[in-house]
N, C-alpha and C positions, 0 to 999 in steps of 0.2 A: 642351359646346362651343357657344358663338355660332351661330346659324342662317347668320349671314353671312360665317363662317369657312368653313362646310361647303358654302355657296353656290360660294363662289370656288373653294375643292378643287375642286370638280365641273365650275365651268368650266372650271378649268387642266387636268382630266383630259379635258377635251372636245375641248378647243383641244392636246394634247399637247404642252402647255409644257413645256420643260424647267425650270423651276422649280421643278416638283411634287414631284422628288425629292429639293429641297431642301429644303423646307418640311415632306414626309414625316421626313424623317430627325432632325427636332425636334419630332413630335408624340410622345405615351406611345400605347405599345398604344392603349388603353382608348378616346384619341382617334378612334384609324384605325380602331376598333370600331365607333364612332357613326358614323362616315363610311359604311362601308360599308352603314349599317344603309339609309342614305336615296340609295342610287345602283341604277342597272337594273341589271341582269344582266350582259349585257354590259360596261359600267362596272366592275361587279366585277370580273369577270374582269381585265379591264384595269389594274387597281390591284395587285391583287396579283400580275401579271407585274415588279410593277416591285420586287417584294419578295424579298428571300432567302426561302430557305422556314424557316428558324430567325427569322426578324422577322413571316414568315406564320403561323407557330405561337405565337406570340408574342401576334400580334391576334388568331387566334380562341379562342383560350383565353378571351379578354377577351369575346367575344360571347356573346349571347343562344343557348340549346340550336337553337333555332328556326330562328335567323340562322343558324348554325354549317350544319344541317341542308343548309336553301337554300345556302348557298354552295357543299358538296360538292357540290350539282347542276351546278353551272355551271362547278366545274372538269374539266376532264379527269382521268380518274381515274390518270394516270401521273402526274400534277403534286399531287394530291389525296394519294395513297401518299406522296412525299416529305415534303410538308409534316406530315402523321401523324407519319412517322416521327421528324420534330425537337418534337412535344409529349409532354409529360410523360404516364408513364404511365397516371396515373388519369384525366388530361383525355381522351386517347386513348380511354381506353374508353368515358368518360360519352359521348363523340361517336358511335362505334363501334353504340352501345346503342340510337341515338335514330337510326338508317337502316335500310333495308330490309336485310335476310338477302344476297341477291345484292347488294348495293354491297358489304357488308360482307366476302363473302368474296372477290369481286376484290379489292380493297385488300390483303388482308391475303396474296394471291397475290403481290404487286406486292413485297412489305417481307418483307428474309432473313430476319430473325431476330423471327419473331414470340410465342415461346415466352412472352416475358414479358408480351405483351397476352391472347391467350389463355389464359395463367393466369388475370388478373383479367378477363376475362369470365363466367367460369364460376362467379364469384361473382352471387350476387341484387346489383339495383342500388343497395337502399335499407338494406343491410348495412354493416359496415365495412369485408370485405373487395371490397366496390363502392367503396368510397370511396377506399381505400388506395393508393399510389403505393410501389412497387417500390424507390426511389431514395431510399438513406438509408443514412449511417452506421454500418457496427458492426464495434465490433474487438475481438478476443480478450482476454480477460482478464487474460495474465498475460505483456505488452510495455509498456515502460516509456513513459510519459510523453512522452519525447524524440521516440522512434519512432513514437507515436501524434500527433502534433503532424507528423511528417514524412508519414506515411501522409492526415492528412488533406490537406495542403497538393495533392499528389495527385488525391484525388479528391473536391477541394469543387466544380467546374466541373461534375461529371459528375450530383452529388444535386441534389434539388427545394431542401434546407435544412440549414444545418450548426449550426441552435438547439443540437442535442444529439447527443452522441457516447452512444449505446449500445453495453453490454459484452454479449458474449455467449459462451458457453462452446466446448468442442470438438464439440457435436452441435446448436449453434445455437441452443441455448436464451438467452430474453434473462435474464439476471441482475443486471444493473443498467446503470446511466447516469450522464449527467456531463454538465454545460452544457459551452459553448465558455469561459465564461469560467475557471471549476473545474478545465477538461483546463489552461488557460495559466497559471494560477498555482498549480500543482501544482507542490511541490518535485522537482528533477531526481532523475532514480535510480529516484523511488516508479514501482509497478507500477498500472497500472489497476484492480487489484481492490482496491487501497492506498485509492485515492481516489474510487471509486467512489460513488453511492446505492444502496442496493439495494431501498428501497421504492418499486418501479415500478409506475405507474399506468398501465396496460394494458388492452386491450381482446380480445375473443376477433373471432376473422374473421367471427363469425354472428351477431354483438351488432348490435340494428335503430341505423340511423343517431341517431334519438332520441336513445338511449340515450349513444352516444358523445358527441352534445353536452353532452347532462347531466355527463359527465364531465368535456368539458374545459373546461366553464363555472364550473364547481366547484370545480377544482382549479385553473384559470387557469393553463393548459396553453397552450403555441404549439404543441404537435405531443405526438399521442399514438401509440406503437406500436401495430403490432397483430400479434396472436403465433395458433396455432393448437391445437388440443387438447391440443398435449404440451408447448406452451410454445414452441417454435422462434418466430423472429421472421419475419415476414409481410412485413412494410410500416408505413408510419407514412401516417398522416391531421395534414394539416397544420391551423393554424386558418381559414384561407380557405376550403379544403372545409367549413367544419362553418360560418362565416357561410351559405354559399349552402344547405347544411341547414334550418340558421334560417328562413332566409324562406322555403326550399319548405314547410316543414313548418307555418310561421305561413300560410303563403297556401293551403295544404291546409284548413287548419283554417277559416280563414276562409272559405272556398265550400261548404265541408260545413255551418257556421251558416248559411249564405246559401241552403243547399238547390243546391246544383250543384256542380260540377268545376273541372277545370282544362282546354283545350283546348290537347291533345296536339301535337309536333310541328308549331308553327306560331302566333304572336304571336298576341294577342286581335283586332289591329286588321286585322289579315289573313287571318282565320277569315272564312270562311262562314256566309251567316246560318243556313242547315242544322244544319254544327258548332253553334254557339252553341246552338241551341234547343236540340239535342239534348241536352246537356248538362243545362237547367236545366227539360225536360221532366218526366224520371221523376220527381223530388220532387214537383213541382208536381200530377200527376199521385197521387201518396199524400194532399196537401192534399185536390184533388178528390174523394176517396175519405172522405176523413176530413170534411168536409164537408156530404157523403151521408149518412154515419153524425148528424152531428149536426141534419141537416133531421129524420134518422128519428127522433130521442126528440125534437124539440121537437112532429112530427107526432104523436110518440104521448102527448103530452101537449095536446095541442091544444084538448081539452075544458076543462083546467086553465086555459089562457090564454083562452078566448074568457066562462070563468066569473070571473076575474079578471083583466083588460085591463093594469090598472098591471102587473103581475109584467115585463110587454115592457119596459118602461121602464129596468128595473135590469140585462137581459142583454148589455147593451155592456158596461157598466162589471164585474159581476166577471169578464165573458171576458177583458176586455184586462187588469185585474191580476192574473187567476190566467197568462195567457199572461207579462206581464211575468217575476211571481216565477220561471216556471219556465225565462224564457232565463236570469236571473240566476243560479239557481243551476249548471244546466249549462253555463255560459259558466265560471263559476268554478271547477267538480270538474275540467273538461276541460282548462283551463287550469293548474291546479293540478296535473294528474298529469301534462302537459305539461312542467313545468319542475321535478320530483321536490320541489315541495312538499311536497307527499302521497303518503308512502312507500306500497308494497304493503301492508303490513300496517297501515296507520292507515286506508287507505279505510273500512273499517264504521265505525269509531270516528266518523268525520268524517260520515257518512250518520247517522249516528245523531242526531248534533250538528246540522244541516243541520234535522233535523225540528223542535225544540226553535227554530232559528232561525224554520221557518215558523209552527210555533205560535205565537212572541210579532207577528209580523209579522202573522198570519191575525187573533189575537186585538183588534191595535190599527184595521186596517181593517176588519173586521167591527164594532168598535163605532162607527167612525168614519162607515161608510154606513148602520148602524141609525140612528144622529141623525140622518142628509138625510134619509132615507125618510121619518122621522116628522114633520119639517118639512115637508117638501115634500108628503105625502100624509096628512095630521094625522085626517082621516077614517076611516082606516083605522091610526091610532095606536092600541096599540103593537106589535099583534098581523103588521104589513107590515115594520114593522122588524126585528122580532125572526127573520122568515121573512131577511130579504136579509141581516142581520150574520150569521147561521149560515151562509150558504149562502154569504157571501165568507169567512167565518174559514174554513171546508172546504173552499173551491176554492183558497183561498192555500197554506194547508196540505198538500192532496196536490201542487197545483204542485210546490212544494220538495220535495216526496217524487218525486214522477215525474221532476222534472227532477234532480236525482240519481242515484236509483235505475237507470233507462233506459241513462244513460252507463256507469254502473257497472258491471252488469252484462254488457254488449257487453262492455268494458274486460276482466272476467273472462276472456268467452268469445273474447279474440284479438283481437276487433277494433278499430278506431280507434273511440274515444268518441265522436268529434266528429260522428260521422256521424249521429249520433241526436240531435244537442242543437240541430238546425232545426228542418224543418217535420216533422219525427217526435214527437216529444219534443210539439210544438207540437199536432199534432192529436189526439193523446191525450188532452192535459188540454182543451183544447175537449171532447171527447164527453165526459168524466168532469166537468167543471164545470157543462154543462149537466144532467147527471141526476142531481148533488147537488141541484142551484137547483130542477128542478120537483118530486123528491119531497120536498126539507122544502117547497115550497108546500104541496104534499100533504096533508103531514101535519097543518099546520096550515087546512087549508080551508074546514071548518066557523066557524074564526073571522075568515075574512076576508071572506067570504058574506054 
């Protein structure tokens, strides 16, 4: 929205025009979301006095976790309970999730029937059954067509989405499905399990959010169930929840390459310089570490260098393409098993592949900086070259080994790859590129002497 639309909003809310509920009552959510984002506290409050609590629910569903957070501060929590109680269930909780323990359970003192929030809190947040929304579709398997068409008409007001009518049996197992359009042009008479699908793509309640995208990216799903150990039907996860998956999960990745976080409970531009550091301290901090490391072999090589001065000349150039190679490849495998490229069982295959990649790469700049060497230092031709092509074809080469292998391995042991493929990944093959480069010096130093 224009700056200068949200301008005038703000006056008209200052000045309490009555215009503003005119003007309100023709913007989208998503608008009155921005608005609120750039008004005080008070101000807030004051706007959404003038909202239903089902059009309040409405807008924050559309805000930022952050914004959402701040807001419940500033409302009174009698007015904060109602407006909960008119958002959808899995909004509810993502909000629920992101306040203090005491907001939390006043609120939920405030609202009669909380059985079905409480269910999905009990779920992990970055789960499916975190994700999932209560409100959805299913009708028994064995009521005709007519009936099922009446039954929905019923209760489509009451679900989050009526993309699909799931069948489920007498003890609530899902056994199959049927678009809206399949239930409407289904011959009269036929029964549900007539015209049903029954190859349903499904998810379990413990399956990590990742995962669920990967499904319904694939399958090019608008809403996928999700069912429980024995098959009973859960909830469904719609495709809006699994966009905002998306970019959490892309903007995870992306601050873990970056060597930091994300700062919890509260916009970056409203963070604390404290928050902030803290954040992007601990990495940086491993850098520091690993930097130490690598002062300590060029120190323990120091006789090498002060006997042979050029060798300095060439330690910029293979640290930053053995660093290159190795964001490249971890930027790739991490990515790659991000979006089930790279099934579980091809990751060796592909690590194996990966080395093969770095050796023809290691082999073409390795003979690429033996030429400059021996141009540029022709004096100590060919015996200087032949020391820095080895000693780039070997720092390319484990790059691409480390920068795979690292992520990989984490990925084995549970954890997020991505966390290893910054300044991790990164200060390893630093110490390891360095103490290829001075022992082939090394080795060759009687001929550079």
């Amino acid at each position: 929205m224009p700056a200068k639309t949200i301008q005038k909003l703000i006056k008209l809310l200052k000045q309490r025009n009555q215009d503003l509920t005119n003007i309100m009552d023709q913007l989208h959510p998503t608008d009155l979301a921005e608005i609120v984002e750039n008004l005080e506290e008070d101000q807030k409050k004051e706007l959404f006095d003038l909202l239903s609590d089902e059009e309040a629910a409405l807008v924050i569903q559309e805000m930022e976790e952050s914004d959402q957070v701040l807001l419940f501060k500033v409302l009174d929590k009698e007015r904060a309970s109602s407006i909960l109680k008119e958002m959808s269930s899995d909004e509810a909780v993502d909000l629920l999730s992101e306040l203090p323990q005491e907001d939390v359970q006043e609120l939920l003192t405030r609202i009669e029937d909380t059985e079905e929030i409480e269910g999905l809190l009990k779920y992990a947040e970055d789960t499916a059954g975190g994700l999932m929304t209560t409100e959805y579709i299913a009708l028994p398997q064995n009521i005709h067509v007519e009936e099922a068409i009446h039954r929905l008409r019923e209760l489509a007001a009451e679900v989050e989405t009526v993309y699909y009518i799931y069948v489920i049996d007498e003890e609530n197992r899902l056994i199959g499905v049927l678009s809206l359009r399949e239930l409407i042009s289904a011959k009269e008479g036929s029964l549900l399990s007539d015209v049903m699908r029954t190859n349903v793509i499904s998810v379990d309640v413990d399956v990590d959010q990742e995962e669920v995208a990967r499904l319904v990216s694939r399958y090019d799903l608008l809403v996928i169930p999700v069912v429980d150990e024995k098959g009973s039907m859960r909830g469904i996860i719609t495709v809006d929840d699994i966009l905002d998956v998306l970019e959490e999960e892309a903007t995870e990745d992306i601050y873990h390459f970056a060597g930091t976080s994300e700062v919890r409970g509260v916009d970056l531009v409203n963070a604390t310089v404290f928050q902030v550091a803290a954040k992007r301290l601990p990495w940086l901090l491993v850098c520091l570490v690993g930097g130490l490391f690598s002062g300590t072999v060029m120190s323990a090589f120091e006789g090498t260098l002060e006997a042979i001065v050029v060798l300095a000349f060439f330690i910029p150039v293979i640290m930053d393409m053995g660093g290159n190679v190795g964001t490249q490849s971890s930027t790739v495998f991490v990515r790659s098993l991000a979006t089930g490229e790279i099934e579980s069982n091809e990751v060796w295959g592909y690590f194996f592949k990966e080395i093969r990649v770095g050796f023809l790469m290691g082999t073409v700049c390795g003979i690429a900086i033996s030429l400059a060497a021996n141009v540029w230092q022709h004096e100590l031709a060919p015996w200087l070259g032949l020391v820095v092509g080895i000693a780039m074809f070997s720092t390319v080469t484990a790059a691409a080994i480390i920068g795979t292998l690292i992520p990989l391995l984490f990925w084995k042991m549970g954890a997020d790859p991505a966390l290893t493929a910054g300044p991790f990944v990164t200060t390893i093959k630093d110490v390891t590129g360095l103490v290829i480069y001075f022992y082939t010096a090394v080795l060759f130093m009687d001929k550079l002497t």
